[in-house]
PALUM-111963 format. One record per residue: residue number from 0; residue in one letter; y, z, x of N, C-alpha, C, O, CB in turn. Coordinates in nm, 4 decimals, always signed. Glycine has a CB too. Layout:
// residues N
@resi->NUM	resn->A	n.yy->Y	n.zz->Z	n.xx->X	ca.yy->Y	ca.zz->Z	ca.xx->X	c.yy->Y	c.zz->Z	c.xx->X	o.yy->Y	o.zz->Z	o.xx->X	cb.yy->Y	cb.zz->Z	cb.xx->X
...
This chain:
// residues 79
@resi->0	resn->X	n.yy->-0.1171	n.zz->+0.0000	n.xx->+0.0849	ca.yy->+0.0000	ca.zz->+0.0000	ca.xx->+0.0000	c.yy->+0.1236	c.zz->+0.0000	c.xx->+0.0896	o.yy->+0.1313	o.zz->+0.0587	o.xx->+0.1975	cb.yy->-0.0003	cb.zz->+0.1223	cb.xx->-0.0967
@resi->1	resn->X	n.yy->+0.2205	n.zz->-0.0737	n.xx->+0.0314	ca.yy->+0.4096	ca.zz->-0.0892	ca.xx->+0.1308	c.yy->+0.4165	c.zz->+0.0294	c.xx->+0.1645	o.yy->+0.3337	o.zz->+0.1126	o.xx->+0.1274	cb.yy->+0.5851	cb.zz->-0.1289	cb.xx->+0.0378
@resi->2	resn->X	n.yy->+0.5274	n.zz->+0.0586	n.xx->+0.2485	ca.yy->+0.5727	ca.zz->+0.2110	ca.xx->+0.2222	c.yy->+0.6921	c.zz->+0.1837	c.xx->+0.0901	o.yy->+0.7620	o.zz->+0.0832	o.xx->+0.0769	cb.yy->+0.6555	cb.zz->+0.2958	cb.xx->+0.3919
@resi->3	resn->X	n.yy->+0.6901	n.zz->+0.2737	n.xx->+0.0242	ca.yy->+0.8369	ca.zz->+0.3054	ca.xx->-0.0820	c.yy->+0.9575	c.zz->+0.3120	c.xx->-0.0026	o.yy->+0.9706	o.zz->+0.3504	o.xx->+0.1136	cb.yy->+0.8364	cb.zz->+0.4624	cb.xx->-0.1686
@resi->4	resn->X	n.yy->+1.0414	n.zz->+0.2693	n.xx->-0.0823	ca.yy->+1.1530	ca.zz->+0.2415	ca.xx->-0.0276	c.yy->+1.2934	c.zz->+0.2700	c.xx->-0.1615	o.yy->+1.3948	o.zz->+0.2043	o.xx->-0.1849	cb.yy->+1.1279	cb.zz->+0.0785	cb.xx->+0.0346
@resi->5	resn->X	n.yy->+1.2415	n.zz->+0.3879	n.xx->-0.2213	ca.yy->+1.3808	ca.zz->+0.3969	ca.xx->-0.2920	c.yy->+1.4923	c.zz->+0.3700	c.xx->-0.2661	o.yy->+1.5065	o.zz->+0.3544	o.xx->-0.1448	cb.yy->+1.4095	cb.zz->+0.4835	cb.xx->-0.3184
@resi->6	resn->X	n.yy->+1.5823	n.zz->+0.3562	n.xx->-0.3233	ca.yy->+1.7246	ca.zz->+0.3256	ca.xx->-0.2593	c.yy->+1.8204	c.zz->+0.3200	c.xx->-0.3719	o.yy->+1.8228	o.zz->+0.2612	o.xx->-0.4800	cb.yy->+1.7315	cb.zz->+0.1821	cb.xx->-0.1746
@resi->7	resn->X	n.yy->+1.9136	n.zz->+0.4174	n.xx->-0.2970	ca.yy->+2.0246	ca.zz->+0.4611	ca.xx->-0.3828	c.yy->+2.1481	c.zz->+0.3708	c.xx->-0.3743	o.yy->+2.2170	o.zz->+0.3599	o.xx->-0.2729	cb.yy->+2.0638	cb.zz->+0.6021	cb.xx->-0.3464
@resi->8	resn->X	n.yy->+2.1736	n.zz->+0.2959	n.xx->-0.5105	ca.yy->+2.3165	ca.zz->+0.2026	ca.xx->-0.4854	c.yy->+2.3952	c.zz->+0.2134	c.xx->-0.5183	o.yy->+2.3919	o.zz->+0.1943	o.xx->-0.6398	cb.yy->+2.3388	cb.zz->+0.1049	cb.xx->-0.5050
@resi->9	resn->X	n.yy->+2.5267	n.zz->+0.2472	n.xx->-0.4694	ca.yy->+2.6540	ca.zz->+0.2623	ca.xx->-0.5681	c.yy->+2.7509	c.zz->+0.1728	c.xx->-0.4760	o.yy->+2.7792	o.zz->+0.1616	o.xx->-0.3567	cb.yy->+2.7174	cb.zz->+0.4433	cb.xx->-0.5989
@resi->10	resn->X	n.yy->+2.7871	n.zz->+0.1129	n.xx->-0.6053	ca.yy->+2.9579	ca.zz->+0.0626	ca.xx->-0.6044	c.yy->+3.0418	c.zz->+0.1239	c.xx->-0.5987	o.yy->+3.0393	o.zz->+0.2188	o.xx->-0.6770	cb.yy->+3.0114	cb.zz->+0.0061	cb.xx->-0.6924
@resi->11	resn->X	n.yy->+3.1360	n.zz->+0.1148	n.xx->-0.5297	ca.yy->+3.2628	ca.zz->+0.2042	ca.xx->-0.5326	c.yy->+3.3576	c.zz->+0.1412	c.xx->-0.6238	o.yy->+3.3776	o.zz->+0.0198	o.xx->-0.6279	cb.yy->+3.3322	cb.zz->+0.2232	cb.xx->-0.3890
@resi->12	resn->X	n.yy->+3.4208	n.zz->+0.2371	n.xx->-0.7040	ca.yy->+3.5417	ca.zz->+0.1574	ca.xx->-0.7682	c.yy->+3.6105	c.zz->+0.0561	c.xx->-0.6810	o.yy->+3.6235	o.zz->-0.0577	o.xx->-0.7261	cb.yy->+3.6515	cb.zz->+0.2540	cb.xx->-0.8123
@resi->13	resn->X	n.yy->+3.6628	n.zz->+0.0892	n.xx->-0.5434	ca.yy->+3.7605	ca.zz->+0.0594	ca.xx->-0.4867	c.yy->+3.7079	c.zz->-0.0869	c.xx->-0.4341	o.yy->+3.7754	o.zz->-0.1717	o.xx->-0.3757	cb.yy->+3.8053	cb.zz->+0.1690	cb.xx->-0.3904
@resi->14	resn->X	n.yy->+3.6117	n.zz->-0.0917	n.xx->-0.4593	ca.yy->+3.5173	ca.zz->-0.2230	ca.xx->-0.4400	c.yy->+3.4553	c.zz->-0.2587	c.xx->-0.3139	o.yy->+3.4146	o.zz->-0.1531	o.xx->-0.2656	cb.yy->+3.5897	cb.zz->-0.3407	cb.xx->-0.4695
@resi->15	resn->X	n.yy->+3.4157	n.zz->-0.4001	n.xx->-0.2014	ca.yy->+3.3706	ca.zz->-0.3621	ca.xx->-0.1062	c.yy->+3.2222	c.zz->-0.3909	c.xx->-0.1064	o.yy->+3.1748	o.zz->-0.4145	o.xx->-0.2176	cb.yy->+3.4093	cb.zz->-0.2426	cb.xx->-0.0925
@resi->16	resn->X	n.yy->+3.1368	n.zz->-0.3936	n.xx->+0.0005	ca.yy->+3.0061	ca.zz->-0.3644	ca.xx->-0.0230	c.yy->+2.9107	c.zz->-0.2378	c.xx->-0.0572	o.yy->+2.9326	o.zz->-0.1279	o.xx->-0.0061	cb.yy->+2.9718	cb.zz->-0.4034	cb.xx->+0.0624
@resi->17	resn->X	n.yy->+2.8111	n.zz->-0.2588	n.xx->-0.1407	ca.yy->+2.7707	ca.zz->-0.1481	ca.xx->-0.2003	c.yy->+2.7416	c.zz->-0.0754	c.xx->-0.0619	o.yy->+2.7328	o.zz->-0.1335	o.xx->+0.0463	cb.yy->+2.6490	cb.zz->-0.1674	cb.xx->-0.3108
@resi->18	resn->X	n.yy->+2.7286	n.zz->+0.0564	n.xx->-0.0824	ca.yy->+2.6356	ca.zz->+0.1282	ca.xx->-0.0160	c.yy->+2.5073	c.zz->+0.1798	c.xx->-0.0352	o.yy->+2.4785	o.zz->+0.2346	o.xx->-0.1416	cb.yy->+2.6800	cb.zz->+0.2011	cb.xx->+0.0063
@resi->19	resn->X	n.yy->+2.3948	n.zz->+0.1636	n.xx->+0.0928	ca.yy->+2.2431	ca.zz->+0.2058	ca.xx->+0.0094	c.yy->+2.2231	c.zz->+0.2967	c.xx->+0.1208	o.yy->+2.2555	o.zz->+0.2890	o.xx->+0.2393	cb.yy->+2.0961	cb.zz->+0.0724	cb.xx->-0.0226
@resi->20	resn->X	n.yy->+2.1419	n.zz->+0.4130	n.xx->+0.0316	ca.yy->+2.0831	ca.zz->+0.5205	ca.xx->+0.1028	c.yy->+1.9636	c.zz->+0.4929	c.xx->+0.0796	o.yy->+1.9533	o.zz->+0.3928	o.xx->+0.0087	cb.yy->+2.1174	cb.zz->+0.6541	cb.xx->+0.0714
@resi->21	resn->X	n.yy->+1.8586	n.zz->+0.5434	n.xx->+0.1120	ca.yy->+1.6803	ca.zz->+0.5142	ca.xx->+0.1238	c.yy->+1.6683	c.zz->+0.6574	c.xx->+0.0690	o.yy->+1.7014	o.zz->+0.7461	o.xx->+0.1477	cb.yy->+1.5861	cb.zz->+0.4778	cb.xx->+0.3109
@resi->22	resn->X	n.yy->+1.6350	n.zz->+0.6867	n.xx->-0.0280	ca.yy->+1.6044	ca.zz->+0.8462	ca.xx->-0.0777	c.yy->+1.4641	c.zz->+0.8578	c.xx->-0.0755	o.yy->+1.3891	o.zz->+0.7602	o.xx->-0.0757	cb.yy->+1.6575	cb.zz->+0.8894	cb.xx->-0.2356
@resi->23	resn->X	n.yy->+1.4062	n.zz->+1.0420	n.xx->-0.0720	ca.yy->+1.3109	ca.zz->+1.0411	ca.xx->-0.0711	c.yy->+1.2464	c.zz->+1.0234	c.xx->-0.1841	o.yy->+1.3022	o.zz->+1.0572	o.xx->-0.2885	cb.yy->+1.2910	cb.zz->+1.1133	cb.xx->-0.0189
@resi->24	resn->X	n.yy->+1.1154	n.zz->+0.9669	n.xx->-0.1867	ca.yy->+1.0187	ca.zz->+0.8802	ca.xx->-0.3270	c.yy->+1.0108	c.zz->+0.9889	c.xx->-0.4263	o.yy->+1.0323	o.zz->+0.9665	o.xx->-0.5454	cb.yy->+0.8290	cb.zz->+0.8218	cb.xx->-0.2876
@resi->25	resn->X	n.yy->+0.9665	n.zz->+1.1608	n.xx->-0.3604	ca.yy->+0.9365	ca.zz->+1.2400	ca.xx->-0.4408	c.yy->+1.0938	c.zz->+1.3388	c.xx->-0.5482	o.yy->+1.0754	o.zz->+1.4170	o.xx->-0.6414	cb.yy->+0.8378	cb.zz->+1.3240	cb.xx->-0.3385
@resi->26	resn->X	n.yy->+1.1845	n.zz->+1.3105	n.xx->-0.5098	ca.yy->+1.3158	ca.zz->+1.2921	ca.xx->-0.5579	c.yy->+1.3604	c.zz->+1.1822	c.xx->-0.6593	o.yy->+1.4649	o.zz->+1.2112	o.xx->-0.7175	cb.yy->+1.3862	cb.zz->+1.2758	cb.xx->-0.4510
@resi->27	resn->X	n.yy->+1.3114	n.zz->+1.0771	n.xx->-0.6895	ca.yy->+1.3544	ca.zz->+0.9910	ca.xx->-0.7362	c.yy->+1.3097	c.zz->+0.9754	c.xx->-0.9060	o.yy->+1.3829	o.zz->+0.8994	o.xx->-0.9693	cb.yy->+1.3221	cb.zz->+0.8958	cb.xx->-0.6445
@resi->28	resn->X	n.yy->+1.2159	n.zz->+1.0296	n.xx->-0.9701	ca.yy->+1.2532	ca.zz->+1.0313	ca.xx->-1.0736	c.yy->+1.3805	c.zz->+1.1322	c.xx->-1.1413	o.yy->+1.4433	o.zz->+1.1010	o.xx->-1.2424	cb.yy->+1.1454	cb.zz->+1.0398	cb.xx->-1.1166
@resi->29	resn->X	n.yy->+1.4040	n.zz->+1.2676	n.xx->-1.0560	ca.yy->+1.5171	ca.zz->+1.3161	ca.xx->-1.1627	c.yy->+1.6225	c.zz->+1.2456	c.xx->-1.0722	o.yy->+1.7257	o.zz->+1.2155	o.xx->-1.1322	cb.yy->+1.5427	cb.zz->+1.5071	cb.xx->-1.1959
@resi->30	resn->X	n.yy->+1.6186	n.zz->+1.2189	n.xx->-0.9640	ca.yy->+1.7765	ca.zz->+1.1411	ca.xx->-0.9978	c.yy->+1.8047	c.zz->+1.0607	c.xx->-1.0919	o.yy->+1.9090	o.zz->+1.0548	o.xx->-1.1570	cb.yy->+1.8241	cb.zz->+1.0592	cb.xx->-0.9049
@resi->31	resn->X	n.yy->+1.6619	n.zz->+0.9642	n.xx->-1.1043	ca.yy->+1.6769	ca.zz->+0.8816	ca.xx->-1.2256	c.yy->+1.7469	c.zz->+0.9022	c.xx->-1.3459	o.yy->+1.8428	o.zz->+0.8483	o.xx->-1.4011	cb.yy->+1.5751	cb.zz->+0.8625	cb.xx->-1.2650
@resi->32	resn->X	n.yy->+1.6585	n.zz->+1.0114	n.xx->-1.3746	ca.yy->+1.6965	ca.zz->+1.0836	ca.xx->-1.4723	c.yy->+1.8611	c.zz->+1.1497	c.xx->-1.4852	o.yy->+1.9106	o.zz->+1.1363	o.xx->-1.5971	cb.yy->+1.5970	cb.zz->+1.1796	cb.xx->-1.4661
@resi->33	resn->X	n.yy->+1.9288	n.zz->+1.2040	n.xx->-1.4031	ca.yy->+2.0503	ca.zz->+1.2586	ca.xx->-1.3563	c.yy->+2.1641	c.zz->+1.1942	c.xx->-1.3744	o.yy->+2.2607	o.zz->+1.2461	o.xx->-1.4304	cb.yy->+2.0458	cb.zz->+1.2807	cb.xx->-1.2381
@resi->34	resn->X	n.yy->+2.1627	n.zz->+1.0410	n.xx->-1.3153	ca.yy->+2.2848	ca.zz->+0.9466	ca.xx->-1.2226	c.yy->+2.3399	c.zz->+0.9315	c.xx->-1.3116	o.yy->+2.4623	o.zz->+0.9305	o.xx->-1.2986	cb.yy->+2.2673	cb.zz->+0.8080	cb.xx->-1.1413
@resi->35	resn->X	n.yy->+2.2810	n.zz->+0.9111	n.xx->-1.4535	ca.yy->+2.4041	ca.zz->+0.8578	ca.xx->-1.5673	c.yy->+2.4887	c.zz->+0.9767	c.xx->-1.5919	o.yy->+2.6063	o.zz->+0.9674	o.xx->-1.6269	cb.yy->+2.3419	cb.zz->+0.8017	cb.xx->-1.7302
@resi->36	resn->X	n.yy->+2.4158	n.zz->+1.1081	n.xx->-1.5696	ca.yy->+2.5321	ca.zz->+1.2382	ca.xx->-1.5715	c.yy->+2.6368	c.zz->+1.2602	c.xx->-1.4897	o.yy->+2.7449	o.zz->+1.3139	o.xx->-1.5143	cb.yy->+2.4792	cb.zz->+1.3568	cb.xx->-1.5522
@resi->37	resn->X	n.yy->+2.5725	n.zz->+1.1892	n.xx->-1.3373	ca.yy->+2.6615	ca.zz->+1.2253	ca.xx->-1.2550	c.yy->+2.7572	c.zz->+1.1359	c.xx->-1.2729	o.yy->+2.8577	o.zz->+1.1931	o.xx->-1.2307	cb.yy->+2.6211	cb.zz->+1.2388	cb.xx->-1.1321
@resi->38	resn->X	n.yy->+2.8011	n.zz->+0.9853	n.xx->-1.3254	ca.yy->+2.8531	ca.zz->+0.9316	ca.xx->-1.3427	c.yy->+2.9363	c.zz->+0.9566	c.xx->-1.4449	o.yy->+3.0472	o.zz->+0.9041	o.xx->-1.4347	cb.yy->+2.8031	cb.zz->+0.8650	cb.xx->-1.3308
@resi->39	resn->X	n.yy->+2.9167	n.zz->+1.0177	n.xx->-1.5350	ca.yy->+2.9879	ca.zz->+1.0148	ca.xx->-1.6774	c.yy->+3.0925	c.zz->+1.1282	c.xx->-1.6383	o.yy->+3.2080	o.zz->+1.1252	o.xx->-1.6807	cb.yy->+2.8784	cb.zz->+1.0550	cb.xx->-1.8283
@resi->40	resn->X	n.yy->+3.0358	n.zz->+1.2470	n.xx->-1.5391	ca.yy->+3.1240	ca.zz->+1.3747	ca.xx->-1.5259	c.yy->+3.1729	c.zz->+1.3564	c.xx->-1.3755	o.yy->+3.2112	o.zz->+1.4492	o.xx->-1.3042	cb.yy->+3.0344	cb.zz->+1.5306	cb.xx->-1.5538
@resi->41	resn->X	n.yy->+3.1659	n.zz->+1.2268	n.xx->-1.3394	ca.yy->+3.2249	ca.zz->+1.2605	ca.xx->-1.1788	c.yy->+3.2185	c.zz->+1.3482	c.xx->-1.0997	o.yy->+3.3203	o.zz->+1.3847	o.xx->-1.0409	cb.yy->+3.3285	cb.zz->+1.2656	cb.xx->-1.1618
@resi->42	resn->X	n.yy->+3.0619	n.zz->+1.4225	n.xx->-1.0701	ca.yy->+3.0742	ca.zz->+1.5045	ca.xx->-0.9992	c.yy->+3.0484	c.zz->+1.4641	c.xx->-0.8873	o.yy->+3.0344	o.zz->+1.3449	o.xx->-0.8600	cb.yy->+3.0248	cb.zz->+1.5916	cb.xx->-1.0288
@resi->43	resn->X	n.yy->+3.0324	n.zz->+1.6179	n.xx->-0.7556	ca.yy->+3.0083	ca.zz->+1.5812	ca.xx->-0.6373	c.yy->+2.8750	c.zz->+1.6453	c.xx->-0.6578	o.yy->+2.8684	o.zz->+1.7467	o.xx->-0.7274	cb.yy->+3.1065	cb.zz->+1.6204	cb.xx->-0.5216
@resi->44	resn->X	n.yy->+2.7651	n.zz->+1.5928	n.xx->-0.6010	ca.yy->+2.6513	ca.zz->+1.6174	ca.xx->-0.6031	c.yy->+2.5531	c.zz->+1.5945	c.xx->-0.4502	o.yy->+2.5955	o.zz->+1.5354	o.xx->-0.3509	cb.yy->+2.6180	cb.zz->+1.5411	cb.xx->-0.7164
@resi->45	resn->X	n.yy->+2.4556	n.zz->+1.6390	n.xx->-0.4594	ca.yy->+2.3962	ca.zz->+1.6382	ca.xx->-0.2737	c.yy->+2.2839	c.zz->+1.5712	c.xx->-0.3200	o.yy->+2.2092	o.zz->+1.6097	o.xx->-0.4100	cb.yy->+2.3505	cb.zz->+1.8116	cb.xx->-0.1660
@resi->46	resn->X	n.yy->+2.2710	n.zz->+1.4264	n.xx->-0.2274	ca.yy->+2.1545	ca.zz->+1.3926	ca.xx->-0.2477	c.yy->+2.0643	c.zz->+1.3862	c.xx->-0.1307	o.yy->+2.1130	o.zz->+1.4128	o.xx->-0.0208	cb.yy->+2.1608	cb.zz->+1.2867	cb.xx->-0.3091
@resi->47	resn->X	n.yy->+1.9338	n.zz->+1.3530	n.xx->-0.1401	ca.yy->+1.8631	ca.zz->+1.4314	ca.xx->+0.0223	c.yy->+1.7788	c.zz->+1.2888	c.xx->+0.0627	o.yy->+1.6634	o.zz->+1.2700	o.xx->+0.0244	cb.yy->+1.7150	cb.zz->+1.6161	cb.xx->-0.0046
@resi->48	resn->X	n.yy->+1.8544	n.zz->+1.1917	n.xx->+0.1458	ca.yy->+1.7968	ca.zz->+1.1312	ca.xx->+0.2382	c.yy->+1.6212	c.zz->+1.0802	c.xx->+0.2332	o.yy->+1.5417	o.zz->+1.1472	o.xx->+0.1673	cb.yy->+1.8297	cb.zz->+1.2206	cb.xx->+0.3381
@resi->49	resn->X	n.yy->+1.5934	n.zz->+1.0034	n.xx->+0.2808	ca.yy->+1.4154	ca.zz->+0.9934	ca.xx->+0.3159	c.yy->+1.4086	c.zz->+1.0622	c.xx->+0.4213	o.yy->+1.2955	o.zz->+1.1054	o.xx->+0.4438	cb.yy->+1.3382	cb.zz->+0.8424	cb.xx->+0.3507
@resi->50	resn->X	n.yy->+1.5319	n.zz->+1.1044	n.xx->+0.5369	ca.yy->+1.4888	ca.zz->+1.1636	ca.xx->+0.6437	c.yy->+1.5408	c.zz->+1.3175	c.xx->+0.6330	o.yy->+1.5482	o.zz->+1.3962	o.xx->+0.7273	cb.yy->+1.5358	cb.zz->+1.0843	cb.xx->+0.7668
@resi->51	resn->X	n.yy->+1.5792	n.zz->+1.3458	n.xx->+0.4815	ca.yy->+1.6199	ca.zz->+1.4551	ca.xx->+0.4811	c.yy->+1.7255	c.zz->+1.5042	c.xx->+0.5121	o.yy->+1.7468	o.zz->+1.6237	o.xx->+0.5329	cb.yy->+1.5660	cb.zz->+1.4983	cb.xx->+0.5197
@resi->52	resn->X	n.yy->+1.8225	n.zz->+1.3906	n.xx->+0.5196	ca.yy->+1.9939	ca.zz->+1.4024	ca.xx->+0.5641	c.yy->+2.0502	c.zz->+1.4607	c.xx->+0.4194	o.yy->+2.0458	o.zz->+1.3839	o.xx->+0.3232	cb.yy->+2.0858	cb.zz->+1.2184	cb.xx->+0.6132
@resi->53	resn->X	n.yy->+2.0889	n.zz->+1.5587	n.xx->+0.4062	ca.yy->+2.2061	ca.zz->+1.5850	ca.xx->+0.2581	c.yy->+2.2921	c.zz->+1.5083	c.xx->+0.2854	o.yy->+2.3464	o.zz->+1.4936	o.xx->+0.3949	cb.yy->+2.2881	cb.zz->+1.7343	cb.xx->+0.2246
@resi->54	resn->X	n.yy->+2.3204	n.zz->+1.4278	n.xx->+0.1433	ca.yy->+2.4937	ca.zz->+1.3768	ca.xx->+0.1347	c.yy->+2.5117	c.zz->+1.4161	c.xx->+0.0367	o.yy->+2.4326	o.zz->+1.4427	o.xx->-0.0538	cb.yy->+2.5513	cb.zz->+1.2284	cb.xx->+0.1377
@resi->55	resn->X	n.yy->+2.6940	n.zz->+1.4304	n.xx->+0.0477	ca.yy->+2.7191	ca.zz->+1.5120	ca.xx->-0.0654	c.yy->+2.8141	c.zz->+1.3553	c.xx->-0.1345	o.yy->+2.8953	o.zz->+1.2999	o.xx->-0.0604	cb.yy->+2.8181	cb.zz->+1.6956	cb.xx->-0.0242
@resi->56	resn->X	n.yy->+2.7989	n.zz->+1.3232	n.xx->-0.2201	ca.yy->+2.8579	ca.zz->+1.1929	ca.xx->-0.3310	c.yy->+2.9103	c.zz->+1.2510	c.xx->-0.4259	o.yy->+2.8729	o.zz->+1.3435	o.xx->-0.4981	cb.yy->+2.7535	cb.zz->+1.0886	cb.xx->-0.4025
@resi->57	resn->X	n.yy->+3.0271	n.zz->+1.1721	n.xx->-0.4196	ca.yy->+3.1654	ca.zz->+1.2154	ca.xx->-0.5164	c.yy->+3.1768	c.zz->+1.0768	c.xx->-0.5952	o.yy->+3.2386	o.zz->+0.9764	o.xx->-0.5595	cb.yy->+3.3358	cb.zz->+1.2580	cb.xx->-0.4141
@resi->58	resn->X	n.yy->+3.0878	n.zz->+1.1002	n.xx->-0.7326	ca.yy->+3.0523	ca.zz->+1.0391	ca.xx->-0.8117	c.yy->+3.1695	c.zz->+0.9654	c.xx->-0.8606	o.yy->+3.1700	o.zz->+0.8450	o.xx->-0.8862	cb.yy->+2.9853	cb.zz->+1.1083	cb.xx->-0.8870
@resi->59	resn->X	n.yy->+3.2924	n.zz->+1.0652	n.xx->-0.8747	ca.yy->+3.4145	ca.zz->+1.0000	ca.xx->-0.9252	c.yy->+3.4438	c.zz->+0.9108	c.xx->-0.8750	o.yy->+3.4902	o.zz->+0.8247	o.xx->-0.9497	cb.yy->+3.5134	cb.zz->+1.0554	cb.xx->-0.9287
@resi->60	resn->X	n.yy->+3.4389	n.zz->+0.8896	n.xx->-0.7832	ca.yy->+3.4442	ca.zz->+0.7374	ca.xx->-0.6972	c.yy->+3.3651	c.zz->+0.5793	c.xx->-0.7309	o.yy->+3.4024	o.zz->+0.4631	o.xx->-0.7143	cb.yy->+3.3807	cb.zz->+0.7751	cb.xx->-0.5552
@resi->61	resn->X	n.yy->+3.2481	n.zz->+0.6368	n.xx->-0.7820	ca.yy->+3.1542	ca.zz->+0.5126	ca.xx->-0.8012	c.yy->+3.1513	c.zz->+0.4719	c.xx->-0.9202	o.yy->+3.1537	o.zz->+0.5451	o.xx->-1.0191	cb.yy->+3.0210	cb.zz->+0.5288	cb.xx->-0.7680
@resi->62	resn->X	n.yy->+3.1462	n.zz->+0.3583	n.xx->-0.9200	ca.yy->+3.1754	ca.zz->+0.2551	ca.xx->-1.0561	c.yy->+3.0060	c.zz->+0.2562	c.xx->-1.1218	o.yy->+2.9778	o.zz->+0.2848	o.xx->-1.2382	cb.yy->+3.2431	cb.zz->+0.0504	cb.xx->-0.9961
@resi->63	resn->X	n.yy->+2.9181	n.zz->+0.2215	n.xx->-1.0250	ca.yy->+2.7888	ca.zz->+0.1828	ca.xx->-1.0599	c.yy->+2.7001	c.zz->+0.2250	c.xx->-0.9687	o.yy->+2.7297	o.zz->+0.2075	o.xx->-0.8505	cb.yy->+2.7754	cb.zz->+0.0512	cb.xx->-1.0774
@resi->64	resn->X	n.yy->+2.5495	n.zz->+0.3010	n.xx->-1.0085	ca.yy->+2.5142	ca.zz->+0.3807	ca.xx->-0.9077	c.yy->+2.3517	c.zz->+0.3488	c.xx->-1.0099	o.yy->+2.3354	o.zz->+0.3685	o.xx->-1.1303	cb.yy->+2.6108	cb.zz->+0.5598	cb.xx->-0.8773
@resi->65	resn->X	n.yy->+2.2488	n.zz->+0.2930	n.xx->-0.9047	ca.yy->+2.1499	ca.zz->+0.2825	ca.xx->-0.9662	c.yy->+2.0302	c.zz->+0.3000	c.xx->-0.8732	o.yy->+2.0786	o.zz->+0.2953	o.xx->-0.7601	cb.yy->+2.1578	cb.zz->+0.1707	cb.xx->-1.0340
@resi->66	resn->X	n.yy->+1.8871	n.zz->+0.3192	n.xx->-0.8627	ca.yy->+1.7802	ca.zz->+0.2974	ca.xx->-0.7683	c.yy->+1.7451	c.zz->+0.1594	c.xx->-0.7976	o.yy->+1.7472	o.zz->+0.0899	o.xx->-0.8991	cb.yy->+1.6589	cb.zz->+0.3971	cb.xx->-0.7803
@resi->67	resn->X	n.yy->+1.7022	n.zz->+0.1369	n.xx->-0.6386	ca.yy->+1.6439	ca.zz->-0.0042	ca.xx->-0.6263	c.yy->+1.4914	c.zz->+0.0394	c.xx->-0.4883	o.yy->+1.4765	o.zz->+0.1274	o.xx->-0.4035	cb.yy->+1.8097	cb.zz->-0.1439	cb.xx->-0.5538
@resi->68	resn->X	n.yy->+1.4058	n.zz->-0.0848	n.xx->-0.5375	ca.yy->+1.3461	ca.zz->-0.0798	ca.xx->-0.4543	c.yy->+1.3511	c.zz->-0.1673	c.xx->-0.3068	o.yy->+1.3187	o.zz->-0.2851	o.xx->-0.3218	cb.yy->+1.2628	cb.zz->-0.0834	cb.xx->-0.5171
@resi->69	resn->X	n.yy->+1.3843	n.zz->-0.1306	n.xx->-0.1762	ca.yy->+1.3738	ca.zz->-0.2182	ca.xx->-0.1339	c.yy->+1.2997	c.zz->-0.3370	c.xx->-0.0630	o.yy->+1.3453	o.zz->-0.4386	o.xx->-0.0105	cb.yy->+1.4148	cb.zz->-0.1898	cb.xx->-0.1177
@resi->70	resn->X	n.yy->+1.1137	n.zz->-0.2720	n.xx->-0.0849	ca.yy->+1.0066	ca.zz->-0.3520	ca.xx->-0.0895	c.yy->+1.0939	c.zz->-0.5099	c.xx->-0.1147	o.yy->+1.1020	o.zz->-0.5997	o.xx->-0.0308	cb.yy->+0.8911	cb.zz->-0.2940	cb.xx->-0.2177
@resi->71	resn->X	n.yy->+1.1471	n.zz->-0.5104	n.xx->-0.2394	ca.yy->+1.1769	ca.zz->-0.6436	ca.xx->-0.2932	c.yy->+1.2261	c.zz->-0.7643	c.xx->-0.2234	o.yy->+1.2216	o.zz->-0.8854	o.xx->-0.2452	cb.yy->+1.2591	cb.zz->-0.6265	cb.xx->-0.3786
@resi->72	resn->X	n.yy->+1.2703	n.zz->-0.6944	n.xx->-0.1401	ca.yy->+1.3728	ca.zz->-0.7704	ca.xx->-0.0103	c.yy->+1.5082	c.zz->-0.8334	c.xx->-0.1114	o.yy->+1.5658	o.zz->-0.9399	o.xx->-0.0896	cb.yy->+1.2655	cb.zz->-0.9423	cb.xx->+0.0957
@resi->73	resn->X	n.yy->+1.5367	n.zz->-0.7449	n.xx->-0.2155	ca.yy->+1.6643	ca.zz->-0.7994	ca.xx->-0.2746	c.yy->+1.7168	c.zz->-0.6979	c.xx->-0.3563	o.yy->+1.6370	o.zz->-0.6233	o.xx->-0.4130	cb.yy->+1.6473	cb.zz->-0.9279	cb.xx->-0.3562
@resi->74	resn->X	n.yy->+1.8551	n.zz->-0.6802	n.xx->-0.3742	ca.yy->+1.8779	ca.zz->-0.5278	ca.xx->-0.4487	c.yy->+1.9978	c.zz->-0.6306	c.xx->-0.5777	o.yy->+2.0672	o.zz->-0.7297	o.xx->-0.5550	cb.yy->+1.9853	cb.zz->-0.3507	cb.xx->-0.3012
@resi->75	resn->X	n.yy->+1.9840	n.zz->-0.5768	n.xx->-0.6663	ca.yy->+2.0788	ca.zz->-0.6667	ca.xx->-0.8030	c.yy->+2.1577	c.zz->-0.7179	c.xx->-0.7360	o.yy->+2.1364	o.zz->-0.7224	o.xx->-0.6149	cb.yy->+2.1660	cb.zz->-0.5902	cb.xx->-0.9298
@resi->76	resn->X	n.yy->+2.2499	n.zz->-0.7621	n.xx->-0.7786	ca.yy->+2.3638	ca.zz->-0.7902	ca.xx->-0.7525	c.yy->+2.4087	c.zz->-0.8606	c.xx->-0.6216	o.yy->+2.5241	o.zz->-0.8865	o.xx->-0.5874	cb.yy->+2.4150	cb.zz->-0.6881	cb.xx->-0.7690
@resi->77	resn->X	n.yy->+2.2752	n.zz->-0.8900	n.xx->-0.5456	ca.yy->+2.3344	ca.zz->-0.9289	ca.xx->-0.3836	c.yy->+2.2230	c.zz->-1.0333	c.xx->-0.3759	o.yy->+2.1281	o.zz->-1.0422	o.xx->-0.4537	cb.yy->+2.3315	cb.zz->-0.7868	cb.xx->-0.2345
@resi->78	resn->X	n.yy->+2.2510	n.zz->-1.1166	n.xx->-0.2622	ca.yy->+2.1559	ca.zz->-1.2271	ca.xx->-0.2739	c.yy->+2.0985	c.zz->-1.2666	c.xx->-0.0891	o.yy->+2.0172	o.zz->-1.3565	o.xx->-0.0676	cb.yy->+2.2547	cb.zz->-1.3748	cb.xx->-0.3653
């Protein structure tokens, strides 16, 4: 089997290229679950890396923030 390759995408309002983090696999359903909260209330929230790096994301900032896989060799929006 690939290895997993979650990956965290957000747009910034301010526009620009997205940014992707690689999150860890066992994390990734409640972010799933989460991102539309963190988005709706702009918070700052810590998310934890595949290598276990905390970042702390200031949701208010991001326009659009979704998981992708990057097995795919393609993430929405980019070609």
């Amino acid at each position: 089997m690939a290895d997993e390759k979650p990956t965290l995408v957000l747009h910034l309002v301010s526009g620009g290229e997205p940014l992707l983090f690689t999150v860890h696999p066992e994390d990734v359903p409640e972010l799933t679950k989460q991102l539309h909260l963190y988005l709706d209330h702009g918070s700052v929230e810590t998310i934890r890396t595949k290598d276990d790096v905390p970042l702390q994301i200031n949701f208010a900032h991001v326009a659009v923030a979704y998981i992708d896989d990057q097995r795919k060799g393609k993430v929405f929006g980019l070609h």
